[in-house]
C-alpha positions, 0 to 999 in steps of 0.5 A: 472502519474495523481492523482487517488483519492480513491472512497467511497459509503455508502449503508443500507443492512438489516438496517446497514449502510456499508461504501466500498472504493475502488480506480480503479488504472489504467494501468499507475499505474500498469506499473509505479510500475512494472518499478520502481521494475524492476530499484529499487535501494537504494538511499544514498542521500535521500528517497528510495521508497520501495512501492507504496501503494495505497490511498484506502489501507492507509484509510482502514489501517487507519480505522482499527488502523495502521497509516501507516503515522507514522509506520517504513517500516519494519511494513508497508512492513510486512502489505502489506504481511500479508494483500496479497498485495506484489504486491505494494512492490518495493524491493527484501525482503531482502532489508530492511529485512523481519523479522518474519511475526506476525498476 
């Protein structure tokens, strides 16, 4: 898969400056992260890749205070289904355990 950057614009509205990201994900993305659900399995030997979680997500997490870097799985996946992105999670939920969902 090619490298897909994530995206930035700085506009003025009513005399406040916004700042939008955005990162297009290409069908390749799209077809790779439905392969890998569909041939998900737990590696003993080394990492086990339990998303794909796009650049634009990890900036705005990390805009908003959630390093995304240096957070355990279980809040990155509960992140990703909080925030309504359960698409981008390889693994069944009882994977590596749901545990309650907190705002």
């Amino acid at each position: 898969m090619q490298f897909i950057t994530a995206k930035g614009s700085l506009a003025v509205q009513d005399g406040e400056l916004y700042h939008t990201r955005y990162q297009e994900l290409p069908q390749e993305f799209w077809d790779e992260l439905n392969e890998r659900k569909k041939n998900f399995k737990i590696d003993l030997d080394g990492f086990t890749d339990a998303a794909m979680v796009p650049a634009a997500v990890i900036d705005k997490w990390m805009a908003e205070g959630f390093n995304a870097y240096t957070a355990p799985l279980n809040e990155i996946l509960q992140k990703l289904r909080v925030d309504g992105m359960d698409a981008f999670i390889l693994c069944e939920d009882t994977t590596f355990g749901r545990g309650p969902i907190e705002n």
